[in-house]
DRENGU-171095 format. One line per 8 residues: number of its first residue (from 1); for each residue z, y, x of N, C-alpha, C. Coordinates in steps of 0.001 Angstrom, whole numbers, plus 524288, in hexadecimal, padded with zeros to 5 digits. Layout:
REM residues N
NUM) Z,Y,X,Z,Y,X,Z,Y,X  ...;
END
This chain:
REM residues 291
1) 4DA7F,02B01,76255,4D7C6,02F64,75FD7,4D602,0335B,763DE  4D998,033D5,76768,4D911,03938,76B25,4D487,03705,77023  4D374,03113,76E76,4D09E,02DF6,772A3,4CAB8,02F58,770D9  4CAE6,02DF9,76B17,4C624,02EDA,7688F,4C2B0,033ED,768B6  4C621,03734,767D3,4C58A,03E0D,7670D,4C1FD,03CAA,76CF3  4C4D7,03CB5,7704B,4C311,03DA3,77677,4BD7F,03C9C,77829  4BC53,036E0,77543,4B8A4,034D2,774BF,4B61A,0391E,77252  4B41D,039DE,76DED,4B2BB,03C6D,76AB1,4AF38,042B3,76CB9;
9) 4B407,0436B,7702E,4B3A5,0491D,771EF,4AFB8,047E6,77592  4B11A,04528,779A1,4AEE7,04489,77E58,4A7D8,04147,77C19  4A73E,0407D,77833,4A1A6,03EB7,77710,49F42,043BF,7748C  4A3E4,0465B,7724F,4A0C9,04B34,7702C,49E82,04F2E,7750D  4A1C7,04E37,7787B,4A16B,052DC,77DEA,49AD1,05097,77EDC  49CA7,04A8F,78032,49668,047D3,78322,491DB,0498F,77EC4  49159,0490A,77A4D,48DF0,04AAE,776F0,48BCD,05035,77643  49002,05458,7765C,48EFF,05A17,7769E,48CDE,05B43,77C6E;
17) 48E40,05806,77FA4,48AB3,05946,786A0,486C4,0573D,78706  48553,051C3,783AB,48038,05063,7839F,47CDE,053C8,781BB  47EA6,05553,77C21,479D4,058FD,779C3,479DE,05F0B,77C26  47F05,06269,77F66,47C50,065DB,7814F,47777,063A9,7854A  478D7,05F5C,78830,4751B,05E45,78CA9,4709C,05D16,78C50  46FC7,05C18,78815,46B4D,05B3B,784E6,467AD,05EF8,78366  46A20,0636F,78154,46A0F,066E7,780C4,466A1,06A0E,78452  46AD5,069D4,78983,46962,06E0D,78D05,46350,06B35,7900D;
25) 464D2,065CE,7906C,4605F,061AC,7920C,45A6D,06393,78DD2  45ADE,06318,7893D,45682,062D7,7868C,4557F,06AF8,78776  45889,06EC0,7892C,455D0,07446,789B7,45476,07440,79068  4540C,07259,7941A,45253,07183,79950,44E0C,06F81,796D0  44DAD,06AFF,79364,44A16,068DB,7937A,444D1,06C1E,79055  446D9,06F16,78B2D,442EB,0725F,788CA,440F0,0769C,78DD6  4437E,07955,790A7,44248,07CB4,79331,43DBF,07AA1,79779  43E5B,07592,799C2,4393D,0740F,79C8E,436B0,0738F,7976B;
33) 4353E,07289,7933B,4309D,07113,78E99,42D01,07696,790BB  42F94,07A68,78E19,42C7B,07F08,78B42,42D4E,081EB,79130  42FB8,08178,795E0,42C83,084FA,79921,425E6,08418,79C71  42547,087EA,79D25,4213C,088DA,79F56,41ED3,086AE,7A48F  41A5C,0865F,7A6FB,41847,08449,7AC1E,4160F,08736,7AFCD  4169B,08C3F,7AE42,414AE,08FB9,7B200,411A2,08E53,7B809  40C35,08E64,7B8E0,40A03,08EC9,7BDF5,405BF,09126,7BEA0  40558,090F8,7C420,3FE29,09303,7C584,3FB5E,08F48,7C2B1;
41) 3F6EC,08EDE,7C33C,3F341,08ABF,7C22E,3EFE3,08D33,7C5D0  3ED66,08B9F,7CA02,3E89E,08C4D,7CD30,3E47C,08C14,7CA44  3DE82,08E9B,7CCC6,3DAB8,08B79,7CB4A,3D93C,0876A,7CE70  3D65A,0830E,7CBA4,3D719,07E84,7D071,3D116,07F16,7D17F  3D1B5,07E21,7D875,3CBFA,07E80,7DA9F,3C823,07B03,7D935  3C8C3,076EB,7D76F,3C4F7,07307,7D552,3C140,07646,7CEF5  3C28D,07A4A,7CE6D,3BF55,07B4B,7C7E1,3BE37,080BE,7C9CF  3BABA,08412,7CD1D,3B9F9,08942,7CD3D,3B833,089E3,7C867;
49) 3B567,08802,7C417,3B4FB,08978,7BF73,3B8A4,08D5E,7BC08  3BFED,08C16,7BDCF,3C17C,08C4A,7B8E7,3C45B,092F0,7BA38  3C3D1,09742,7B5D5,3C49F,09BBB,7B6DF,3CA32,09B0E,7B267  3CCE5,09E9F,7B566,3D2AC,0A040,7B3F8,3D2CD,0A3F5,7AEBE  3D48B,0A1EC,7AA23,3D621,0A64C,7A583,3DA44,0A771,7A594  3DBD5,0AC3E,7A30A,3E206,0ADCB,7A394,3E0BA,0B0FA,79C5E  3E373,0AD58,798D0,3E40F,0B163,7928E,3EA01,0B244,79181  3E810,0B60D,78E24,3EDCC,0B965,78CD4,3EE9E,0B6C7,787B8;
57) 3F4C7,0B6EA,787A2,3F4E5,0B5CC,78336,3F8FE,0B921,77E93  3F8ED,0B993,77B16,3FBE5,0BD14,77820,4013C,0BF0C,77A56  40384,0BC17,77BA0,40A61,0BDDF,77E4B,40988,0C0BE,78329  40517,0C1F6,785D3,403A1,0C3E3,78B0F,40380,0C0A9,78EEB  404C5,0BB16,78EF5,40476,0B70D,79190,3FE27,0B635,79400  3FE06,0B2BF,79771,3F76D,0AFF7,79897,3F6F1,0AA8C,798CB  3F3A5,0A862,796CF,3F1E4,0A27F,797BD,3EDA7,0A2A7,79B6B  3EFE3,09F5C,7A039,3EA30,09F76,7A4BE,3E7C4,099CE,7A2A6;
65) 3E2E6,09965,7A626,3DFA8,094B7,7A531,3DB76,094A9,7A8B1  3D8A6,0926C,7A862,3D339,090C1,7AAB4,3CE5B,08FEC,7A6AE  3C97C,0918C,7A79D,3C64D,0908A,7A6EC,3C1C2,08E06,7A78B  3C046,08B6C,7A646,3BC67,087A0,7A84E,3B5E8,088C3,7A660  3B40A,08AF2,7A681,3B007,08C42,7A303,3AB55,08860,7A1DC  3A832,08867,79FDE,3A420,08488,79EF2,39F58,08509,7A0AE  39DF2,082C9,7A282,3974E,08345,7A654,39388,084A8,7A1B0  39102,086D7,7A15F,38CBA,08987,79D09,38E80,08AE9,79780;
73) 38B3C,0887E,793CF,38ED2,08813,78C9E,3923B,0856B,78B64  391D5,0821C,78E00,39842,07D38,78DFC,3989F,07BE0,789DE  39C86,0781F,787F8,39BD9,0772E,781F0,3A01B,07855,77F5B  3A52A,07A1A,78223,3A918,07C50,77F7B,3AE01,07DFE,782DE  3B17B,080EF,78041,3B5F0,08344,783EF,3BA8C,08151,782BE  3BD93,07E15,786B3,3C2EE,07B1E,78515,3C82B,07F22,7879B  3CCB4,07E52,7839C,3D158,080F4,78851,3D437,07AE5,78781  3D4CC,07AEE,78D32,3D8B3,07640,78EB1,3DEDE,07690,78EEB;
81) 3E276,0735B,78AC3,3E859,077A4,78B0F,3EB24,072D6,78D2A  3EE36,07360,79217,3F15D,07040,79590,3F6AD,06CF8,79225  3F9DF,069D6,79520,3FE1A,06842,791C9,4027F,06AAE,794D8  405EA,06AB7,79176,40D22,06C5F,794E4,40D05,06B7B,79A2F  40F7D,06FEE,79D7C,41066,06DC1,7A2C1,40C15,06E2E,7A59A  40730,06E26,7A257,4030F,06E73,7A80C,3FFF8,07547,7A7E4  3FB6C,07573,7A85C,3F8F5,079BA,7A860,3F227,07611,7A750  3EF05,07D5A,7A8D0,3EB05,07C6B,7A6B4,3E71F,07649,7ABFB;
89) 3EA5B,0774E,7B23F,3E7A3,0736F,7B2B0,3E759,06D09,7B141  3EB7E,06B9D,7ADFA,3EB6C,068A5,7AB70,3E547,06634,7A8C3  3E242,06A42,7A69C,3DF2F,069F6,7A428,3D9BF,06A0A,7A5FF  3DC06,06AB6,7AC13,3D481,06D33,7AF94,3D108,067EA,7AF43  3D2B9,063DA,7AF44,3D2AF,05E3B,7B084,3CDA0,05D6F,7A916  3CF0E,05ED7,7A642,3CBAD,05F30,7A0E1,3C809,06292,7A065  3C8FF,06906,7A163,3C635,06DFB,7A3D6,3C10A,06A4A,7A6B0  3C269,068D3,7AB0B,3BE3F,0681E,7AEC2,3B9F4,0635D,7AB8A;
97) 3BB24,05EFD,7A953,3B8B6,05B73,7A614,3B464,05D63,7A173  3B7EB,0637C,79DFD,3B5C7,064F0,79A02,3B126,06847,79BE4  3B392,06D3E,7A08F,3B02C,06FF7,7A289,3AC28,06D0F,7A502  3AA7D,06899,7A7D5,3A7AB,065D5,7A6EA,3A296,06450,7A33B  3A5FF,06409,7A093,3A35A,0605E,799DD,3A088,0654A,79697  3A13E,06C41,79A08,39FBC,06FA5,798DA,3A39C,07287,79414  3A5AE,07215,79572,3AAA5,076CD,792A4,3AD13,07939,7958A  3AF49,07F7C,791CB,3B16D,08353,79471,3B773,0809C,79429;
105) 3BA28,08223,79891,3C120,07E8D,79866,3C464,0847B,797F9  3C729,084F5,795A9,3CA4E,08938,7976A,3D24A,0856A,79723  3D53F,086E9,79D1A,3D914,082D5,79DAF,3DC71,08758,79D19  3E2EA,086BB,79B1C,3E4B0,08B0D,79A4B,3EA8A,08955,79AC2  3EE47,08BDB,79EE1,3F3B1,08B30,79CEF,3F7EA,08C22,79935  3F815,08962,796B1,3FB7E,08A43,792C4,40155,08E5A,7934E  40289,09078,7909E,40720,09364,7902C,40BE6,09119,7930B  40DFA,092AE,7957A,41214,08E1B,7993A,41129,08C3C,79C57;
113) 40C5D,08BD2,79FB0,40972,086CB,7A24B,405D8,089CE,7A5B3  404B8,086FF,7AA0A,40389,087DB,7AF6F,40411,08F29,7B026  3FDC9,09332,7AF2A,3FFD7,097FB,7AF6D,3FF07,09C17,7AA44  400B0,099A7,7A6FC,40183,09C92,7A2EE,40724,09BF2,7A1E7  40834,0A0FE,7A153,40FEF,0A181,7A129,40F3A,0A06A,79C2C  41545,0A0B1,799B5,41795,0A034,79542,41CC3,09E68,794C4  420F5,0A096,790EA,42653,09FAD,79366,4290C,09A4C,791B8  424B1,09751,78EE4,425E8,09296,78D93,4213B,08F21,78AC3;
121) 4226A,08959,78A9F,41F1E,085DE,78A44,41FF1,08610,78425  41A3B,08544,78024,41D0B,0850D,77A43,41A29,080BA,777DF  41911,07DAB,77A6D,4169D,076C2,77813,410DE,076D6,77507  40E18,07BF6,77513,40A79,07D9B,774A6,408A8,08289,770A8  40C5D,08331,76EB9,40D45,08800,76977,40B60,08CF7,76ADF  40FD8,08FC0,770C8,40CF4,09537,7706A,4090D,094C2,77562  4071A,08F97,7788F,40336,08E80,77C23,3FEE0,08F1E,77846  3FDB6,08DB8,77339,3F92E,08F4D,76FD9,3F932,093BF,76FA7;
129) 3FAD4,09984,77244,3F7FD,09E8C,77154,3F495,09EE1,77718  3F6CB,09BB0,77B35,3F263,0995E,7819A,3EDF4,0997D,77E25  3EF51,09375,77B00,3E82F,09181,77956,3E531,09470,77692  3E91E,096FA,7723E,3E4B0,09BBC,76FEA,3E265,09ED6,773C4  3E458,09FDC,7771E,3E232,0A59D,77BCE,3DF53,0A284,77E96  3DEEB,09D18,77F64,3DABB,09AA7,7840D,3D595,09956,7802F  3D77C,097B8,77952,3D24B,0982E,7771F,3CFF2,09ACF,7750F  3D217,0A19E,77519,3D0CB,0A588,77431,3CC31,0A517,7790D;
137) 3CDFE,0A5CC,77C46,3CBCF,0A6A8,7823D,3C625,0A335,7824E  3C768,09F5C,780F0,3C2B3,09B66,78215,3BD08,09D24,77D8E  3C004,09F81,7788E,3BD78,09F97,77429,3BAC4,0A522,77564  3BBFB,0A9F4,779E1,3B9C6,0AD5C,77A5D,3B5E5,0AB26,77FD8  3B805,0A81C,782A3,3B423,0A6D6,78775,3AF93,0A31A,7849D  3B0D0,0A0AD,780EF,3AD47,09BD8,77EA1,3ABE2,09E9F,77ACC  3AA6F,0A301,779C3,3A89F,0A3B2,77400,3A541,09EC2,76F79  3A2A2,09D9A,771B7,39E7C,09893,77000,39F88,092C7,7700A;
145) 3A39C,09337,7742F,3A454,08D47,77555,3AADA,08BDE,7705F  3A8E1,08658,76DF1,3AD6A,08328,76CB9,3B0B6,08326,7707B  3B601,08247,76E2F,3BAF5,08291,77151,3BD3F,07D4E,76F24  3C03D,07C9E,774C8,3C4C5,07682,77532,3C9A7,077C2,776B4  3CC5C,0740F,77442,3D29C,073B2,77834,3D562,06F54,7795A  3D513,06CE8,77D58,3D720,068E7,77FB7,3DDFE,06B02,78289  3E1CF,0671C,77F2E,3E5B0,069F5,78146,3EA48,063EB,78010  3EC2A,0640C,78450,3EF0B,05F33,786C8,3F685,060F4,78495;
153) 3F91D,05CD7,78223,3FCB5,05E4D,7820C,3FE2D,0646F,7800C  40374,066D5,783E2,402D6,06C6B,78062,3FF9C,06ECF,780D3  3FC11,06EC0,78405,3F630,07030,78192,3F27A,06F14,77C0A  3F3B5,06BB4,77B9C,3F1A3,06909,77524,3F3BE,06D3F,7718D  3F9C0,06C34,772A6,3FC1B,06E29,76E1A,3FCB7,073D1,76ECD  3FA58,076EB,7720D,3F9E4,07BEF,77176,3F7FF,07E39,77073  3F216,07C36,76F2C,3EEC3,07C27,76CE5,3EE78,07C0D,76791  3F13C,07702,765FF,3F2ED,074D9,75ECB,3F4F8,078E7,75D23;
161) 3F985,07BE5,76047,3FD94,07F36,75D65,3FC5F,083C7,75D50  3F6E9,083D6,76154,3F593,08A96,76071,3F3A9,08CB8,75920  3F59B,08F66,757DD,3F58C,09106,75109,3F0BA,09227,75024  3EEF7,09834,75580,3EA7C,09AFE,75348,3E764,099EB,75840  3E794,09497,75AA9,3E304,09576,75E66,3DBF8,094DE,75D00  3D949,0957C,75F8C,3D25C,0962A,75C4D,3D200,0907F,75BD2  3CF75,08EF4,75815,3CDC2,088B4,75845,3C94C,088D6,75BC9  3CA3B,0838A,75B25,3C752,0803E,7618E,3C3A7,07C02,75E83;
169) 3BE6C,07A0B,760D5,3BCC6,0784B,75FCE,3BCF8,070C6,75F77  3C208,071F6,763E8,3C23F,06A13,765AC,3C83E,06B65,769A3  3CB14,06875,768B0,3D0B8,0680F,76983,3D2DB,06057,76D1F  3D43A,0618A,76EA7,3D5B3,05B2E,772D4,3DC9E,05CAE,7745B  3DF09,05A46,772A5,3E61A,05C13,770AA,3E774,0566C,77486  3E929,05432,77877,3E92D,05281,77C0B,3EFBB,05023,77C8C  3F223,04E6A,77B23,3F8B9,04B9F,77CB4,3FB5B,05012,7799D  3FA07,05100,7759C,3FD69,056D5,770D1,401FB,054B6,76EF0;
177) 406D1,057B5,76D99,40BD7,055A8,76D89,40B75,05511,765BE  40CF0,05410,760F6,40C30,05556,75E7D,40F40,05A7F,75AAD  414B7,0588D,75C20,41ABA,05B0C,75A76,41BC4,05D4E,75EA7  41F80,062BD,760F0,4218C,06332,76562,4275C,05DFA,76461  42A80,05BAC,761D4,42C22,0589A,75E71,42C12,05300,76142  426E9,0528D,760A5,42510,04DB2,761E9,424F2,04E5D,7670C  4237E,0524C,76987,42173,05201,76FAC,42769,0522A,77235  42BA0,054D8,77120,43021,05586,770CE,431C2,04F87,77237;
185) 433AB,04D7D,76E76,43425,049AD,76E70,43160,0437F,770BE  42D16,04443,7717A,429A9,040A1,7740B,42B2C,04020,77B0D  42B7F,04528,77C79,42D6F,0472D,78300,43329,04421,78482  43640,0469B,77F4B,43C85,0454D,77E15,43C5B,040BE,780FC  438D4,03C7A,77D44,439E2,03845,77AE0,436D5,03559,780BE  4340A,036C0,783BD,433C4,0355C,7890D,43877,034B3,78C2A  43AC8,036FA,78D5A,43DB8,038A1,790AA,44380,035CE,78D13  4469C,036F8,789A3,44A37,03588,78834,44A0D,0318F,7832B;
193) 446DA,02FB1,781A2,44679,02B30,77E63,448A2,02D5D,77963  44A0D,02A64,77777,44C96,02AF9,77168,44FF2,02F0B,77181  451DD,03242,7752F,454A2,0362A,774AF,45018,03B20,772E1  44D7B,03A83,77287,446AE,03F51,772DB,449AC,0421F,76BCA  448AD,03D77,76813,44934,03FE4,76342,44E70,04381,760D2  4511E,044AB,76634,456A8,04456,7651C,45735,04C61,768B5  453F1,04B05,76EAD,454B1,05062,770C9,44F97,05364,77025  44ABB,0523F,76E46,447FB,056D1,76CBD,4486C,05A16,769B9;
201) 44D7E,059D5,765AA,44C97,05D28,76435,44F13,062E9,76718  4538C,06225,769F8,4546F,062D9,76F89,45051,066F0,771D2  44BAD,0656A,772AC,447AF,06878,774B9,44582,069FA,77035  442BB,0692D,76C11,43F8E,06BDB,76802,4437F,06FB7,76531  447D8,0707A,765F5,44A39,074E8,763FD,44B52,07AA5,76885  44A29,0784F,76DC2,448C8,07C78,76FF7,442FE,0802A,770BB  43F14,07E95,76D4D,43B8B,07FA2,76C3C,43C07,0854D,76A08  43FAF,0850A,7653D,44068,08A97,7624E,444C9,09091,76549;
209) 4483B,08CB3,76928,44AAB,08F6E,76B90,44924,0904F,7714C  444A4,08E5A,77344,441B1,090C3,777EB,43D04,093D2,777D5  43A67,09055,772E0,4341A,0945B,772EE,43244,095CD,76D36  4384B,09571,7681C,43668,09739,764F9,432A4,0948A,761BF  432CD,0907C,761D8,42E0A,08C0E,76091,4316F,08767,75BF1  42EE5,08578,75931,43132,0824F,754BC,42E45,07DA1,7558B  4307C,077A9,7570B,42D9E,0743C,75610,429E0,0736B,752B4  42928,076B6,74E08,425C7,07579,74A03,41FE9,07A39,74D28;
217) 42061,07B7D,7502E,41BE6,07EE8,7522F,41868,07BF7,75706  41B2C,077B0,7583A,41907,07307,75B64,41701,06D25,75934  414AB,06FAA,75744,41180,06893,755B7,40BA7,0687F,7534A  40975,067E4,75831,4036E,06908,757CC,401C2,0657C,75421  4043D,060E0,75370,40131,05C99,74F10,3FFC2,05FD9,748F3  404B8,063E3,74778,403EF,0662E,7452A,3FFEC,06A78,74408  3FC45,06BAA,747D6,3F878,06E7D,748D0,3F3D4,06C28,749EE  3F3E7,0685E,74967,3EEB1,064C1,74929,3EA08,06481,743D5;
225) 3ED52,06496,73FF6,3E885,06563,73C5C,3E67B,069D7,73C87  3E812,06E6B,73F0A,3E492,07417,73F4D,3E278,0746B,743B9  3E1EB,07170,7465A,3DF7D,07042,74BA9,3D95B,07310,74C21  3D6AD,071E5,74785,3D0E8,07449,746E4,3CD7C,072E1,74AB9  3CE52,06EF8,74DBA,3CA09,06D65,75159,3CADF,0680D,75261  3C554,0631E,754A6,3C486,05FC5,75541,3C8C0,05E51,759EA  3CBB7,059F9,759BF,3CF13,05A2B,75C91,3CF2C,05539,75FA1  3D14E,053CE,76558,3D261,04EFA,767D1,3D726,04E60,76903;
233) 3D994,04A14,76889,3E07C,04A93,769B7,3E071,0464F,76B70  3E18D,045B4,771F2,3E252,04208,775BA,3E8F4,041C4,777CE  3EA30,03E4B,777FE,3F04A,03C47,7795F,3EE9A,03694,77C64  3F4D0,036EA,78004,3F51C,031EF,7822E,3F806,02BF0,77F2D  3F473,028CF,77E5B,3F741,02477,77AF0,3FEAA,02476,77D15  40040,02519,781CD,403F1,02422,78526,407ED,0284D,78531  4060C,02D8A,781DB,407E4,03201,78345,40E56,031F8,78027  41035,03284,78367,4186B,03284,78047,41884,039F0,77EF7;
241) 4168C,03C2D,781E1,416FE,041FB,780C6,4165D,042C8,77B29  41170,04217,77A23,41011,04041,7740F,40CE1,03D1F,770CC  41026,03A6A,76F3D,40DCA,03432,76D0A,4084D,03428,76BD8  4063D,03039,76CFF,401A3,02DD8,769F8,401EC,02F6F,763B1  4061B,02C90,7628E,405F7,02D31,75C52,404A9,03173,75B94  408CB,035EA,75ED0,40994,03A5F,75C0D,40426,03D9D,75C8F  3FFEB,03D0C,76105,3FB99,03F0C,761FC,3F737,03CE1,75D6A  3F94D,03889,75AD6,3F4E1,035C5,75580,3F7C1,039E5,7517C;
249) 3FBDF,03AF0,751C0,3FD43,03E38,74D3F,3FC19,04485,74DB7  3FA58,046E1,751E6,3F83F,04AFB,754A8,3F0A2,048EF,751B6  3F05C,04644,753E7,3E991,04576,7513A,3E917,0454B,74B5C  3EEDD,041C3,749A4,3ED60,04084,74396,3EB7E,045D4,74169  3EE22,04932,744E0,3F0DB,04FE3,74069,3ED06,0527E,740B9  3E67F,0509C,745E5,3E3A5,05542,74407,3E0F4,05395,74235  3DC46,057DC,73F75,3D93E,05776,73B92,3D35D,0590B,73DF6  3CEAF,056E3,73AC3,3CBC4,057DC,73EBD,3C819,0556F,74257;
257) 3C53A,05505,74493,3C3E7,05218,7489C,3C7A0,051B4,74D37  3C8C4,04CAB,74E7F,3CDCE,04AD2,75205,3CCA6,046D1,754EB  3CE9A,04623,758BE,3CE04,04156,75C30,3D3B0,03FC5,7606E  3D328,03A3E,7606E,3D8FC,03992,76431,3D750,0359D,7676B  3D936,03890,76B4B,3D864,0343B,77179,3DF51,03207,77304  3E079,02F05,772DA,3E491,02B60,773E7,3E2E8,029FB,777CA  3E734,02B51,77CEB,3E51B,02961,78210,3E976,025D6,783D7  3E584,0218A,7843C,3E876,01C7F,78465,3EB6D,01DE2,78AA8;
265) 3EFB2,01ADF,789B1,3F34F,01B0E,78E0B,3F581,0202D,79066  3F254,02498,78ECB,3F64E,0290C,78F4E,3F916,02A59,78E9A  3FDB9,02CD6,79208,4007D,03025,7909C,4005E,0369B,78F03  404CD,0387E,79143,405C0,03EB8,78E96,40314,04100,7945C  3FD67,040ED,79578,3F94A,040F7,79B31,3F720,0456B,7995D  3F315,046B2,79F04,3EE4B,049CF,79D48,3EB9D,0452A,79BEE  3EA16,0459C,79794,3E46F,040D1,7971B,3E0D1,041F8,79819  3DDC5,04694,79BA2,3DA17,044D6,79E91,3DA63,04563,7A1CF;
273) 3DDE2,04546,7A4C1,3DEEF,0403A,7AAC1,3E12B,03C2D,7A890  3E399,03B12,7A4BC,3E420,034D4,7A48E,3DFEE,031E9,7A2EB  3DC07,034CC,79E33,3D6A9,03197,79FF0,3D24C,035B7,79FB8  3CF7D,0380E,7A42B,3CBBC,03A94,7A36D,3C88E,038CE,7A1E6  3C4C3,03705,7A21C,3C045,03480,7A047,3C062,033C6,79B37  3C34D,030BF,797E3,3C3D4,030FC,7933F,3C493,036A5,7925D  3C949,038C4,793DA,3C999,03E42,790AD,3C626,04163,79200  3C1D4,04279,794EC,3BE82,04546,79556,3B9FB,0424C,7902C;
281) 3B973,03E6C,78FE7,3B54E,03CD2,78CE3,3B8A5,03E59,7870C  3BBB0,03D81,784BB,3BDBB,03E67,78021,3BD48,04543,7809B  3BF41,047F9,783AE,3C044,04C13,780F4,3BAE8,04EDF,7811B  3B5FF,04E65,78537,3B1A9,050CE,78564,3AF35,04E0D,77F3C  3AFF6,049CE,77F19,3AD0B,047E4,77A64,3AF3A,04C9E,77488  3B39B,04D19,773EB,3B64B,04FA8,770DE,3B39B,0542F,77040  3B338,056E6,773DC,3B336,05C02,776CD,3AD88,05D2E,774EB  3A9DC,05AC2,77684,3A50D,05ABB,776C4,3A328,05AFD,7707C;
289) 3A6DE,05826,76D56,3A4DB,0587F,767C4,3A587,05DE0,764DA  3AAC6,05F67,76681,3AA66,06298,763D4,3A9A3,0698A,76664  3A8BA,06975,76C7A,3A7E4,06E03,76F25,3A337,06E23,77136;
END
């Protein structure tokens, strides 16, 4: 009996140290999620074109960016919104293609990311008061011109989740997560296999106790039928970040004029460096119809 107990105890000890460690493992781990990337961003000498914006935004904060302007009447004004982890030059690489094709580009760092401060990363929720202030901005520099938003990852979805941002005339939502839930779990489920459905919740409950945020305030799929504009939603057939499926169930939900580019053999990439040519021809074609 006194053999058993021992047993007993000593699995309870191993079990109560696993899950603090777990524990403490899955809050190291939230704390890299939602911090920030803070840097310079140069201007790069290859584009003397592109002039520096700096907007304010309600909390007294600034979103910097670049501008790209358009050679004569141009045919329309895009803001380009980066994904997690990178910044606005992420995006110069599309900028330079569109400005081209005669559009105004305006590139912009997101809240958290390269040099726009912010004291934390929020999966795109309060990065939608950036996009309102960059399409405020564009909508007073463009008075005349249709407006776009091409936005990659949490860029997509910062866009989706903005409540009261101005509608846009043509939208391109690029590797979009659908659930924070799903995206949660999809990352998990990289890295630790079948254990994924077991410790996210682990991380999605530090959501409310770091930034005040409720899983139910993250899930752009849910914001798709109010979308109000002609839309393109490109994903990588390959992408584990977030499924294929789950990107057909991201298209099923809007309403509207819609289109889906499934890029064969991609992954969770920029897709246009994984295929320019195509993605320049799809999205100018897009672009062109409705700007």
């Amino acid at each position: 009996m006194d053999m058993k107990r021992s047993t007993w105890t000593k699995t309870a000890a191993a079990l109560i140290l696993l899950a603090v460690c777990g524990a403490g493992a899955s809050w190291v781990a939230g704390s890299t999620l939602v911090s920030g990337t803070y840097r310079t961003v140069p201007l790069p000498a290859l584009d003397p074109g592109l002039r520096t914006v700096r907007l304010a935004l309600p909390d007294g904060a600034f979103v910097e960016g670049w501008l790209l302007p358009s050679a004569g009447q141009g045919r329309g004004a895009l803001l380009l919104l980066h994904g997690i982890r990178a910044d606005r030059r992420q995006m110069l690489a599309r900028a330079r293609f569109l400005h081209d094709a005669g559009y105004a580009v305006l590139l912009v760092d997101l809240p958290g990311h390269g040099a726009s401060r912010a004291p934390a990363v929020t999966f795109g929720l309060r990065e939608g008061v950036a996009v309102k202030a960059s399409l405020d901005y564009l909508r007073r520099t463009y008075p005349a011109k249709r407006l776009g938003v091409i936005g990659v990852s949490l860029g997509a979805a910062s866009y989706v989740l903005c409540a009261d941002c101005p509608r846009v005339d043509a939208v391109v939502l690029e590797s979009m997560y659908p659930t924070i839930e799903e995206a949660v779990e999809d990352r998990l489920r990289m890295r630790v296999g079948p254990l994924a459905p077991v410790l996210a919740p682990l991380l999605l409950g530090q959501l409310s106790l770091r930034l005040d945020i409720e899983p139910a305030q993250l899930r752009p799929i849910a914001r798709m039928p109010q979308l109000g504009a002609p839309v393109l939603i490109a994903a990588g057939e390959a992408d584990r970040h977030t499924t294929i499926e789950e990107t057909r169930r991201i298209f099923a939900a809007a309403t509207g004029e819609k289109q889906l580019w499934e890029v064969s053999r991609a992954a969770h990439v920029d897709l246009h460096r994984y295929a320019p040519s195509e993605y320049e021809r799809r999205i100018l074609r897009f672009l062109n119809e409705y700007l």
